[in-house]
mmCIF file of the N, C-alpha and C atoms, coordinates in Angstrom:
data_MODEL
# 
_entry.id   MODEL 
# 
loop_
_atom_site.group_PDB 
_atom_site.id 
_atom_site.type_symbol 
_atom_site.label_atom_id 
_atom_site.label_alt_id 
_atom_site.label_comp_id 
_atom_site.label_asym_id 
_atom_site.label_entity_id 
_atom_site.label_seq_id 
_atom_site.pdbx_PDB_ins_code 
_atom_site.Cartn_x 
_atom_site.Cartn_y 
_atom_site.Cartn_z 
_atom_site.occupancy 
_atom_site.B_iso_or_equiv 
_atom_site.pdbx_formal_charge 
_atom_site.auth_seq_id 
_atom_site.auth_comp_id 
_atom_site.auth_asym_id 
_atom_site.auth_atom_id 
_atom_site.pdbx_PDB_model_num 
ATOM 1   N N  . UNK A 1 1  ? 7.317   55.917 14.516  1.00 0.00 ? 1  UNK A N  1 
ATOM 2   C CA . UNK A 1 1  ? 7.116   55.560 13.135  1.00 0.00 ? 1  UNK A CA 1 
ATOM 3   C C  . UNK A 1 1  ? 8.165   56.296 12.321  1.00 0.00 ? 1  UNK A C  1 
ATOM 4   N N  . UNK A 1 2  ? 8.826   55.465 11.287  1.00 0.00 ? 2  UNK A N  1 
ATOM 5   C CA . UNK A 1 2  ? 9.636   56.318 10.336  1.00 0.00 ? 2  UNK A CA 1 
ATOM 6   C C  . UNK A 1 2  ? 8.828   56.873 9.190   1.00 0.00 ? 2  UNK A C  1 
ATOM 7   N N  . UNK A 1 3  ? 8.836   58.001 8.905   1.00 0.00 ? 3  UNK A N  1 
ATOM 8   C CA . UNK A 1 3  ? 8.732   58.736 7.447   1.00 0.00 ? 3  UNK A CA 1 
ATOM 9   C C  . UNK A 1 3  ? 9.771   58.820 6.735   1.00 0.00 ? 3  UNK A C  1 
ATOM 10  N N  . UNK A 1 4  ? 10.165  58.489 5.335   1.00 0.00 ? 4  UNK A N  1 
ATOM 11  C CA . UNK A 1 4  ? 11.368  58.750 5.066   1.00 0.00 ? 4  UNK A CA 1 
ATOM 12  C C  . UNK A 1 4  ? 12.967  59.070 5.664   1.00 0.00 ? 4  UNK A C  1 
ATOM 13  N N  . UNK A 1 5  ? 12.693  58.200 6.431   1.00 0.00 ? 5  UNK A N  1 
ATOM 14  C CA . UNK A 1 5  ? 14.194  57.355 6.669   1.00 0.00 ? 5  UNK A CA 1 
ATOM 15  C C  . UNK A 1 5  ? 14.166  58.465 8.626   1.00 0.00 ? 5  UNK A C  1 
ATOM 16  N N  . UNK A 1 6  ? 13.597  58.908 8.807   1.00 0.00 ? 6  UNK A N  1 
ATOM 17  C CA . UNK A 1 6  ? 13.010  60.328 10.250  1.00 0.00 ? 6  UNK A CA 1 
ATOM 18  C C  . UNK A 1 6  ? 12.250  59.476 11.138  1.00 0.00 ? 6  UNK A C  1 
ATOM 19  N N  . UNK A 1 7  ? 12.532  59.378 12.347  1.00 0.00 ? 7  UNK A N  1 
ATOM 20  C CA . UNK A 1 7  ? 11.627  58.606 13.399  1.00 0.00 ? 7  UNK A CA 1 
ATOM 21  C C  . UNK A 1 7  ? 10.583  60.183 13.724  1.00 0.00 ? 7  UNK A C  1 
ATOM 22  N N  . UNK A 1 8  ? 9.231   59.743 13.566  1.00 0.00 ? 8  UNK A N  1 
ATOM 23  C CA . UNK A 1 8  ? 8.277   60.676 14.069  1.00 0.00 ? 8  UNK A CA 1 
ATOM 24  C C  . UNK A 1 8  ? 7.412   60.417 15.254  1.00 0.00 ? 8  UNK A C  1 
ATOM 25  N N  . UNK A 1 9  ? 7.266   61.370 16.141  1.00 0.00 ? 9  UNK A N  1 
ATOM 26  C CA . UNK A 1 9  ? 6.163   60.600 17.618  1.00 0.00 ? 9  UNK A CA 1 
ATOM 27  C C  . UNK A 1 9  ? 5.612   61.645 17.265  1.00 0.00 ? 9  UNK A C  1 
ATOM 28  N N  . UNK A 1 10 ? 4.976   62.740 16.773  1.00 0.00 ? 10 UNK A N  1 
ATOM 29  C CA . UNK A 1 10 ? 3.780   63.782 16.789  1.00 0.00 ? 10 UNK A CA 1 
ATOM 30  C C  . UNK A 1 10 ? 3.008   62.676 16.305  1.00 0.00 ? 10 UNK A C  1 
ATOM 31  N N  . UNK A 1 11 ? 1.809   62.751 16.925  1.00 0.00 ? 11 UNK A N  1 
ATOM 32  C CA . UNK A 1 11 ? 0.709   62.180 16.565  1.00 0.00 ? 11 UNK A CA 1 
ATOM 33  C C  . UNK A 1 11 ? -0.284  62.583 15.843  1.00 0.00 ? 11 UNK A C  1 
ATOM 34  N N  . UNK A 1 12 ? -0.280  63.549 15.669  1.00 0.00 ? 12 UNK A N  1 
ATOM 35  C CA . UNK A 1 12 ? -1.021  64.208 14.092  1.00 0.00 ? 12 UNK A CA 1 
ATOM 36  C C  . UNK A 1 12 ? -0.595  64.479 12.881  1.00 0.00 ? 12 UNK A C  1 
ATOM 37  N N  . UNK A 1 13 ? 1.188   64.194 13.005  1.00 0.00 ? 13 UNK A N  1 
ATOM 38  C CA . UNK A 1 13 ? 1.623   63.411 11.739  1.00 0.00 ? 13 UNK A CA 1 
ATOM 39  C C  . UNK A 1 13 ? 1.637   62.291 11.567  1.00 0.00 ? 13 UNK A C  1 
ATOM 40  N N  . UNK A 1 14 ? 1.257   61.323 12.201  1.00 0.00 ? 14 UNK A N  1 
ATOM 41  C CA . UNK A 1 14 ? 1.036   60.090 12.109  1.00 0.00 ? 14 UNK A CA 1 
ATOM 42  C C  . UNK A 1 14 ? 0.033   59.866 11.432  1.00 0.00 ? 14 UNK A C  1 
ATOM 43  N N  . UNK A 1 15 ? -0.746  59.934 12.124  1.00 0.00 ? 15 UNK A N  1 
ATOM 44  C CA . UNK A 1 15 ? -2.968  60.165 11.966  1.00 0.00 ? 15 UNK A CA 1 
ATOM 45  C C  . UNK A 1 15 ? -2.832  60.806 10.476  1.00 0.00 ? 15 UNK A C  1 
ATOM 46  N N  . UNK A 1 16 ? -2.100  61.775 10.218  1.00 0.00 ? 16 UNK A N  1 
ATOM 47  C CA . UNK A 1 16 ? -2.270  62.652 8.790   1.00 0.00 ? 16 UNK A CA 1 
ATOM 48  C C  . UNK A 1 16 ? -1.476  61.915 7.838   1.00 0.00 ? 16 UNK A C  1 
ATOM 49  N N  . UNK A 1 17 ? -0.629  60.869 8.025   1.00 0.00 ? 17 UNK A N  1 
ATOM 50  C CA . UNK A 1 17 ? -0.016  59.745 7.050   1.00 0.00 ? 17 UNK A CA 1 
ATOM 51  C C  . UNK A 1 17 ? -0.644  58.889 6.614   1.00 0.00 ? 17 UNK A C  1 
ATOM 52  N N  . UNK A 1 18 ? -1.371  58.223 7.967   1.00 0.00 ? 18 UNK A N  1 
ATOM 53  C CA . UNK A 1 18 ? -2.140  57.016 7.503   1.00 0.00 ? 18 UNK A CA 1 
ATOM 54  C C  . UNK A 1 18 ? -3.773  57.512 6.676   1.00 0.00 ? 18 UNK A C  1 
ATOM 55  N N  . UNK A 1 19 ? -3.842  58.735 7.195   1.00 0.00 ? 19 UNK A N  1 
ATOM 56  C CA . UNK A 1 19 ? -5.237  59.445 6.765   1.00 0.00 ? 19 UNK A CA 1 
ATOM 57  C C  . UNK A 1 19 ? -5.382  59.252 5.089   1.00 0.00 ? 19 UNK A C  1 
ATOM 58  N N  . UNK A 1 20 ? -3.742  59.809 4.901   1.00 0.00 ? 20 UNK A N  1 
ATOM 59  C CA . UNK A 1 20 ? -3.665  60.261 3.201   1.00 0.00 ? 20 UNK A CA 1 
ATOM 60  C C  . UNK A 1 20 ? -3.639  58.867 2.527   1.00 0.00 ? 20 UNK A C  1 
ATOM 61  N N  . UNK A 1 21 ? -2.998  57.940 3.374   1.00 0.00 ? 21 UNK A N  1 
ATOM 62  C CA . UNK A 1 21 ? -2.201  56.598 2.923   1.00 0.00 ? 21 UNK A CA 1 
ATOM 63  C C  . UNK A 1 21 ? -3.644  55.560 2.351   1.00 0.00 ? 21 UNK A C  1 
ATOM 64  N N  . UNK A 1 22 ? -4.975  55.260 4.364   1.00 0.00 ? 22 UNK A N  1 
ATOM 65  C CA . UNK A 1 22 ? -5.922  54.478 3.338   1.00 0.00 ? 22 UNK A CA 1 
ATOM 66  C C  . UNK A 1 22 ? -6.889  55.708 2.202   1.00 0.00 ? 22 UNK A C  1 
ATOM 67  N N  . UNK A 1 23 ? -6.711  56.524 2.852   1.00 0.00 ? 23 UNK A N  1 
ATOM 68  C CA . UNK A 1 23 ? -8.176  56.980 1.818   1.00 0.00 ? 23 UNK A CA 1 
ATOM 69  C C  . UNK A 1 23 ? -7.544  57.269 0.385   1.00 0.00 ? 23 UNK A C  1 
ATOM 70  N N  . UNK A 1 24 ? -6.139  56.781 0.148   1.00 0.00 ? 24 UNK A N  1 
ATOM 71  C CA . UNK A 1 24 ? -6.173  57.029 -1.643  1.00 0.00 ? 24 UNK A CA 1 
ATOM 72  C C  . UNK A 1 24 ? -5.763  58.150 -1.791  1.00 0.00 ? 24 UNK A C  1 
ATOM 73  N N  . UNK A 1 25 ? -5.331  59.023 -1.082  1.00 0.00 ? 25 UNK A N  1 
ATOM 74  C CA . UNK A 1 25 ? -4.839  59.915 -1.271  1.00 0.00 ? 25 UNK A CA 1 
ATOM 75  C C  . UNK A 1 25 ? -3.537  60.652 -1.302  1.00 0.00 ? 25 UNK A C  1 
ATOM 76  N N  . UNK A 1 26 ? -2.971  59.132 -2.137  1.00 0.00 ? 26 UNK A N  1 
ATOM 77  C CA . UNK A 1 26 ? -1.405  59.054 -2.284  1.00 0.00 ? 26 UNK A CA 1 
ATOM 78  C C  . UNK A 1 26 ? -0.833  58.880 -4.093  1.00 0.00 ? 26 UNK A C  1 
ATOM 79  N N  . UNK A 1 27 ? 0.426   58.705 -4.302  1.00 0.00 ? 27 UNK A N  1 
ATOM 80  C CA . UNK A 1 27 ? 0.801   58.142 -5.213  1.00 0.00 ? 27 UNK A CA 1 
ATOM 81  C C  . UNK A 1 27 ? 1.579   57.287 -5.292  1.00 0.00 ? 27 UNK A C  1 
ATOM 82  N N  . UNK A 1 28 ? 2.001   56.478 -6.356  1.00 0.00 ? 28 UNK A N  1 
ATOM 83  C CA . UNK A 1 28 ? 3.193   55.414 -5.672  1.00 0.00 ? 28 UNK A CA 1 
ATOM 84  C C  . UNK A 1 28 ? 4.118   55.595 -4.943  1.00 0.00 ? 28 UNK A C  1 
ATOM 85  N N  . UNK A 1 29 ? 4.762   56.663 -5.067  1.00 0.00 ? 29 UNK A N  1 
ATOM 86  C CA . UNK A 1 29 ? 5.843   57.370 -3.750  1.00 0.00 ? 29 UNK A CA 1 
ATOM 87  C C  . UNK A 1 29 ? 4.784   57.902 -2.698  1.00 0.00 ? 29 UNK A C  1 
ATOM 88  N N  . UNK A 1 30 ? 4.149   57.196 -2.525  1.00 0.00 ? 30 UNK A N  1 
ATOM 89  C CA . UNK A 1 30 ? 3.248   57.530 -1.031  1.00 0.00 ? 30 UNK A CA 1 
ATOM 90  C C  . UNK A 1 30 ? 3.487   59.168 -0.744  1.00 0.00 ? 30 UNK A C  1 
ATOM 91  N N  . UNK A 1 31 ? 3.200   59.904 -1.523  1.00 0.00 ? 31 UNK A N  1 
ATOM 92  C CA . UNK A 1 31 ? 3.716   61.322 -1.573  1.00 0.00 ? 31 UNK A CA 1 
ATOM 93  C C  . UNK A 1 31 ? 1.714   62.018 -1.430  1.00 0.00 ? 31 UNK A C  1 
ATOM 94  N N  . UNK A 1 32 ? 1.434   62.618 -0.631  1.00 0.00 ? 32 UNK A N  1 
ATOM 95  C CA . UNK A 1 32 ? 0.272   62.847 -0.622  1.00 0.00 ? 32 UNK A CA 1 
ATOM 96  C C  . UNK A 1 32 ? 0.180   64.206 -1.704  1.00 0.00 ? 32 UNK A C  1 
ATOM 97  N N  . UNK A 1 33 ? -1.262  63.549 -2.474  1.00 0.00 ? 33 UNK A N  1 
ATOM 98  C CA . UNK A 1 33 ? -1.144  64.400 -4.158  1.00 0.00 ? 33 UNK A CA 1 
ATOM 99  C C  . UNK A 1 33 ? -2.805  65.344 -3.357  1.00 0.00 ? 33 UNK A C  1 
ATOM 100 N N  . UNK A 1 34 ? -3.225  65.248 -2.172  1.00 0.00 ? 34 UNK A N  1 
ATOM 101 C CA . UNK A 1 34 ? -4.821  66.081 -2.368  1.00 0.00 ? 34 UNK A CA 1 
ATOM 102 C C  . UNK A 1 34 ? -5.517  65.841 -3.159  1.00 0.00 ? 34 UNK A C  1 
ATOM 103 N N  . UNK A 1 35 ? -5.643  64.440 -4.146  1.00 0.00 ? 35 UNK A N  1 
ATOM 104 C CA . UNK A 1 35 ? -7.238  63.977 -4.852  1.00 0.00 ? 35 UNK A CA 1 
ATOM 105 C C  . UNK A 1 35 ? -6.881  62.110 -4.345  1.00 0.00 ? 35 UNK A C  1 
ATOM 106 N N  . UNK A 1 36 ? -8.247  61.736 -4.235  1.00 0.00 ? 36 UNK A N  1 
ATOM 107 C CA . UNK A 1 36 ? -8.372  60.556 -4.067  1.00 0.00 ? 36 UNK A CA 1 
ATOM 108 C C  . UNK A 1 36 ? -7.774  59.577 -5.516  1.00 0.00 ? 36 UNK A C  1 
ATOM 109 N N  . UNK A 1 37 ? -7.357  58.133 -5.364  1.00 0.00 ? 37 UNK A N  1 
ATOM 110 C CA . UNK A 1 37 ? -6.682  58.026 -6.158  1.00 0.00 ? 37 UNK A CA 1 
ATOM 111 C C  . UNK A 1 37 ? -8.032  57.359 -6.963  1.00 0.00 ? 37 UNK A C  1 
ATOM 112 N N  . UNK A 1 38 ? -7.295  57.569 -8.662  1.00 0.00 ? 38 UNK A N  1 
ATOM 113 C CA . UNK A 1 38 ? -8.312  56.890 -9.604  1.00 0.00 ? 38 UNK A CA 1 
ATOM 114 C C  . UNK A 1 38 ? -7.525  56.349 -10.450 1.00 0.00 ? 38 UNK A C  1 
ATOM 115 N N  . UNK A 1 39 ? -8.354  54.713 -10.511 1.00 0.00 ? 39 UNK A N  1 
ATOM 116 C CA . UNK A 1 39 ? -7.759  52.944 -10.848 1.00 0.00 ? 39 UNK A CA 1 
ATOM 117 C C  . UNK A 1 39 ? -7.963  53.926 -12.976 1.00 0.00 ? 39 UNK A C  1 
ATOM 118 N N  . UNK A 1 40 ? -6.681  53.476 -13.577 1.00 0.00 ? 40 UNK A N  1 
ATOM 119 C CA . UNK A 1 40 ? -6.503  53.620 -14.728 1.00 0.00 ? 40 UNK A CA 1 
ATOM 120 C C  . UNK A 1 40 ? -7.108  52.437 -15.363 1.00 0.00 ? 40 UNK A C  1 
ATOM 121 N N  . UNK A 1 41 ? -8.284  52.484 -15.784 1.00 0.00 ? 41 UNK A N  1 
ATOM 122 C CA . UNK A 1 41 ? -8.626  50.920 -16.747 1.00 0.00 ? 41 UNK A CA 1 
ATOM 123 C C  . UNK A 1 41 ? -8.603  51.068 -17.912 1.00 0.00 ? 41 UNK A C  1 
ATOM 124 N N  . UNK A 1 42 ? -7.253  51.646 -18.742 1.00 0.00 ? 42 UNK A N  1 
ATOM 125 C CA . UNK A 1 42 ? -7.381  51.816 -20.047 1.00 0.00 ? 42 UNK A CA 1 
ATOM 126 C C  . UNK A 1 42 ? -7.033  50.330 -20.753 1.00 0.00 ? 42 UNK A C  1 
ATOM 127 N N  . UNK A 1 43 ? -5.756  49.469 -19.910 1.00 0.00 ? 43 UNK A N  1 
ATOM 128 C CA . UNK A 1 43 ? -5.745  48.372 -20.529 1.00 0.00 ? 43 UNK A CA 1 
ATOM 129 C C  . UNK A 1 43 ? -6.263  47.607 -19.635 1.00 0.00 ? 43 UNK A C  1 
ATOM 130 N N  . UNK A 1 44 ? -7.550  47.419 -19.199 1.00 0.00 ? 44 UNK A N  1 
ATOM 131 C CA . UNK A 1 44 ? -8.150  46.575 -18.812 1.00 0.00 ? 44 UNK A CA 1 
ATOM 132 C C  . UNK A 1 44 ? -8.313  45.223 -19.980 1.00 0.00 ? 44 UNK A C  1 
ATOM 133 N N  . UNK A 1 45 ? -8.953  45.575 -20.916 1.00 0.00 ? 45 UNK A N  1 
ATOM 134 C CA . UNK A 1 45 ? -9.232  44.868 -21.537 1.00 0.00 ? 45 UNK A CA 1 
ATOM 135 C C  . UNK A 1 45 ? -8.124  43.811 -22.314 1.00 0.00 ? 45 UNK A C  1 
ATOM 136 N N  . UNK A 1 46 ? -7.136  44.491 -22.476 1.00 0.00 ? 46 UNK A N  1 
ATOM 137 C CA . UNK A 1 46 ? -5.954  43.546 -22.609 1.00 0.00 ? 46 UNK A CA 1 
ATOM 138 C C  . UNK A 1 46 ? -5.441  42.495 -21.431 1.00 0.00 ? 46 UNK A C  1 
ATOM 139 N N  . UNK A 1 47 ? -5.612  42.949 -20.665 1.00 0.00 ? 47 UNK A N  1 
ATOM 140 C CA . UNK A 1 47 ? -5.481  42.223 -19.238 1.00 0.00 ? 47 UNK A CA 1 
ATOM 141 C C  . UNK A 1 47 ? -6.360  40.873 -19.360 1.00 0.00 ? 47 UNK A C  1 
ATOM 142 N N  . UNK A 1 48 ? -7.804  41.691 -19.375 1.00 0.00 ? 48 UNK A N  1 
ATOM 143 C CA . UNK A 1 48 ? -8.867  40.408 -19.555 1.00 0.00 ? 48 UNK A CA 1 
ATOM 144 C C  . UNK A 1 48 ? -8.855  39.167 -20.490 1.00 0.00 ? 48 UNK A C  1 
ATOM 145 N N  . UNK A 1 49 ? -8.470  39.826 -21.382 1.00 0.00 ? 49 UNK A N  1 
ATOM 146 C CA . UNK A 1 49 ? -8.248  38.921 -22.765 1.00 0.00 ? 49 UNK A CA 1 
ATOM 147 C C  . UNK A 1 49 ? -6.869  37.939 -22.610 1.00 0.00 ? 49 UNK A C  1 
ATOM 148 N N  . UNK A 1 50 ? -5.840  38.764 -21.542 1.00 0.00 ? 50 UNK A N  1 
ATOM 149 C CA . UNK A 1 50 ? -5.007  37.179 -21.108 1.00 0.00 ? 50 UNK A CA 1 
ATOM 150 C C  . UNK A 1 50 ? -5.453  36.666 -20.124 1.00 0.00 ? 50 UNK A C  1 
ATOM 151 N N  . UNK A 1 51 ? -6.646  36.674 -19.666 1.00 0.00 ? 51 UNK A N  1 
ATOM 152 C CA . UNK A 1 51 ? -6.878  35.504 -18.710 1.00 0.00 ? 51 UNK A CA 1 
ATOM 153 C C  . UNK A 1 51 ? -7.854  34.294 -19.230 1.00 0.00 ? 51 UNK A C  1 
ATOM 154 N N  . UNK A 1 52 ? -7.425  33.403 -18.500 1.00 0.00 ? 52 UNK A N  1 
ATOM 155 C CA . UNK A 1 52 ? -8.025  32.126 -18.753 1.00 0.00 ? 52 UNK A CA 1 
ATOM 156 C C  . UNK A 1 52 ? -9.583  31.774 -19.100 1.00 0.00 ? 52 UNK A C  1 
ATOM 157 N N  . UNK A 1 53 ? -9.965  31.190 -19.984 1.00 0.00 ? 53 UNK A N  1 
ATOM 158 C CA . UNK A 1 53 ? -11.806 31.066 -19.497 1.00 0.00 ? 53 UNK A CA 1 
ATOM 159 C C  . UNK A 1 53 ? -12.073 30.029 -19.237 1.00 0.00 ? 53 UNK A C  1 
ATOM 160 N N  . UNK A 1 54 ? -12.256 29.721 -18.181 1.00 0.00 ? 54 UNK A N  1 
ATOM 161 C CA . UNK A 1 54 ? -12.666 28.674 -17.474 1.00 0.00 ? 54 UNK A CA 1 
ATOM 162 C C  . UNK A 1 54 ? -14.013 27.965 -17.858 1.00 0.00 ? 54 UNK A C  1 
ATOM 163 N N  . UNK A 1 55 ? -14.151 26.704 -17.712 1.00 0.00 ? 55 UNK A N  1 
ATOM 164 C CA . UNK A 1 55 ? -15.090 26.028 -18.520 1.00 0.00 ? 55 UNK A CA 1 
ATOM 165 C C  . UNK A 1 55 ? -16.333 26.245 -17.885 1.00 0.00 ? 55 UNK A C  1 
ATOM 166 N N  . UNK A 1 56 ? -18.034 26.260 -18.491 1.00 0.00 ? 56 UNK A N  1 
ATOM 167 C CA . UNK A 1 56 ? -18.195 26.831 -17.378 1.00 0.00 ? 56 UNK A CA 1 
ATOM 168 C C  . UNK A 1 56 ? -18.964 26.285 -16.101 1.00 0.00 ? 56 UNK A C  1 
ATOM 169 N N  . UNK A 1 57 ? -18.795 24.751 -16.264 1.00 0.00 ? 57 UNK A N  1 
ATOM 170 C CA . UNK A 1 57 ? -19.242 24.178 -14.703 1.00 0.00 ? 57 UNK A CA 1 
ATOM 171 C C  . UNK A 1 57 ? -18.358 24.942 -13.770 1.00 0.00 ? 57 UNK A C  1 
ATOM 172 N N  . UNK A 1 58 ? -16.931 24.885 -13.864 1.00 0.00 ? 58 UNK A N  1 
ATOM 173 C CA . UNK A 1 58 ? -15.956 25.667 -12.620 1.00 0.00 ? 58 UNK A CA 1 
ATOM 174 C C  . UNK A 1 58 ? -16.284 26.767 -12.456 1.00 0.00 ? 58 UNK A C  1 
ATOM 175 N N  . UNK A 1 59 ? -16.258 27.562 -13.815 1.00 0.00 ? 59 UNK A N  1 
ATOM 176 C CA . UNK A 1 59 ? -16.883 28.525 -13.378 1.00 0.00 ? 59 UNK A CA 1 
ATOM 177 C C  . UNK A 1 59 ? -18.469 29.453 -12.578 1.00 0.00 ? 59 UNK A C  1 
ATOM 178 N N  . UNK A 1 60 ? -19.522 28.208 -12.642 1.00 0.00 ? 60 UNK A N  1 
ATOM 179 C CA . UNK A 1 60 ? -20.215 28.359 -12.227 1.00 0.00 ? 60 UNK A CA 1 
ATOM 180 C C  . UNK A 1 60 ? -20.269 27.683 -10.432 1.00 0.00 ? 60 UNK A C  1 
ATOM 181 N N  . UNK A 1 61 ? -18.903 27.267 -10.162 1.00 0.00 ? 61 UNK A N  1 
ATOM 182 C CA . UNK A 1 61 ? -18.712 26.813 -9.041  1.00 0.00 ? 61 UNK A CA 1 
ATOM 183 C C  . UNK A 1 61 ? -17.791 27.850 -8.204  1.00 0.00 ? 61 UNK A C  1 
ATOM 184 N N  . UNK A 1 62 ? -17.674 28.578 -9.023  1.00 0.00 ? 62 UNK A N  1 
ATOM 185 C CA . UNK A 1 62 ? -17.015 29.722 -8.331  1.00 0.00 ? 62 UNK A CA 1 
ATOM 186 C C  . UNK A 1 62 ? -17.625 30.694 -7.840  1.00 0.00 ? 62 UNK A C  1 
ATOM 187 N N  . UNK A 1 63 ? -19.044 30.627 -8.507  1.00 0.00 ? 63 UNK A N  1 
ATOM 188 C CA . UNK A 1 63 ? -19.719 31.592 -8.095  1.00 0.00 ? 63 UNK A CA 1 
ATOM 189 C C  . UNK A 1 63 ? -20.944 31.129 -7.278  1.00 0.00 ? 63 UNK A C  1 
ATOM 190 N N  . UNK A 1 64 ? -21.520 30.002 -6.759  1.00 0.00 ? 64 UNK A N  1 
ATOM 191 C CA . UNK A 1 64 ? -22.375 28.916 -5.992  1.00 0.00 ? 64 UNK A CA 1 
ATOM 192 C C  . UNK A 1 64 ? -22.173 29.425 -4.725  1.00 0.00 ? 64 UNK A C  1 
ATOM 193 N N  . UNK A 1 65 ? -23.615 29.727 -4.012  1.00 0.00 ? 65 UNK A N  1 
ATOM 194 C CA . UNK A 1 65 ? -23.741 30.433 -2.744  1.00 0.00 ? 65 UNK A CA 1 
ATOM 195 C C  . UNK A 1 65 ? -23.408 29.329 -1.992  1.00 0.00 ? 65 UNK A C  1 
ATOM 196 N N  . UNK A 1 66 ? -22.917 29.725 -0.974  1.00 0.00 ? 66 UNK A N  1 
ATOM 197 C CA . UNK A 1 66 ? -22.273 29.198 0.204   1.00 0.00 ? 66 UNK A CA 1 
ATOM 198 C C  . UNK A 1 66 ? -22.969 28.489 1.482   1.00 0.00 ? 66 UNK A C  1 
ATOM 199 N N  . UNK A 1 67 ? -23.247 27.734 1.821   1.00 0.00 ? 67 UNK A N  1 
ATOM 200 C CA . UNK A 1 67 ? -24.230 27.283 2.952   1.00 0.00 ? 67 UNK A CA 1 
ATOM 201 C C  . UNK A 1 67 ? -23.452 27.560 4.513   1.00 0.00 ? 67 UNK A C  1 
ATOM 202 N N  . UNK A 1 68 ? -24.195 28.095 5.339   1.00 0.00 ? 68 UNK A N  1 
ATOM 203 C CA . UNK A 1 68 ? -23.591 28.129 6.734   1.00 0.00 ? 68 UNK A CA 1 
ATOM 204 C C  . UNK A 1 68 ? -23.067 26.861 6.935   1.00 0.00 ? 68 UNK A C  1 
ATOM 205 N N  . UNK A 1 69 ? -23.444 25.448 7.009   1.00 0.00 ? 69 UNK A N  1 
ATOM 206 C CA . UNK A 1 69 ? -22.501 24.552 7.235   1.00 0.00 ? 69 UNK A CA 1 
ATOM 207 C C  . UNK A 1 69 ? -21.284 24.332 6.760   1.00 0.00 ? 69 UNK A C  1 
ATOM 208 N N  . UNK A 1 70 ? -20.855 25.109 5.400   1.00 0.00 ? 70 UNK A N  1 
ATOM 209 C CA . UNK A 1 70 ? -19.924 24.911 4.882   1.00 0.00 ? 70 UNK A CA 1 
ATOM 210 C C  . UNK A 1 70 ? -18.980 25.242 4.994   1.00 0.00 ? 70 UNK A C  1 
ATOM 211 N N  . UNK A 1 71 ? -19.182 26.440 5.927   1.00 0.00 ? 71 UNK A N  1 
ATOM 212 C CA . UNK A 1 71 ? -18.573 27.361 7.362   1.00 0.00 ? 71 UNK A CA 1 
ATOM 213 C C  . UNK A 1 71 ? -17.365 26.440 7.796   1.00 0.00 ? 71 UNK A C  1 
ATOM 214 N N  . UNK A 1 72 ? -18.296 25.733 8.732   1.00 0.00 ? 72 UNK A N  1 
ATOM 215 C CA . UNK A 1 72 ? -17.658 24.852 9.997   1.00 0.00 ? 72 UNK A CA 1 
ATOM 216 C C  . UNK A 1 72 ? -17.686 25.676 11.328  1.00 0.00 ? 72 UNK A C  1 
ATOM 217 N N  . UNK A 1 73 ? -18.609 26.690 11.100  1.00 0.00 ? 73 UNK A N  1 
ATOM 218 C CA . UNK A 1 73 ? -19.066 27.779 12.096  1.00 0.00 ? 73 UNK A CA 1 
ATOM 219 C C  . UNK A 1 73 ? -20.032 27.165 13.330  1.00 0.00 ? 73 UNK A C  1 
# 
């Protein structure tokens, strides 16, 4: 595996990359910071407000439970 541009075979730097990498315990430079990461929703709401509102039969078809046949299981 490469780390920054370095081929690595220790395997507990590996394990300790991917460790930091899913549990969030990175930053955008995949630079491990020691706190889990936390989602900024300050402009959430601006976000929301450009999305579409769907009328709401579709939208209530978006949310319509699913039948096992509908599978094809």
């Amino acid at each position: 595996m490469k780390i920054e541009d370095q081929t690595v075979t220790e395997s507990e730097v590996v394990v300790a990359f991917f460790n930091v990498l899913f549990n969030g315990y990175h930053d955008i430079n995949l630079v491990d910071t020691d706190s889990p990461f936390c989602p900024d929703f300050s402009n959430l709401d601006t976000y929301l407000d450009a999305l579409i509102n769907w009328p709401n039969d579709v939208s209530n078809g978006l949310t319509a439970s699913i039948e096992m046949d509908e599978l094809g299981i």
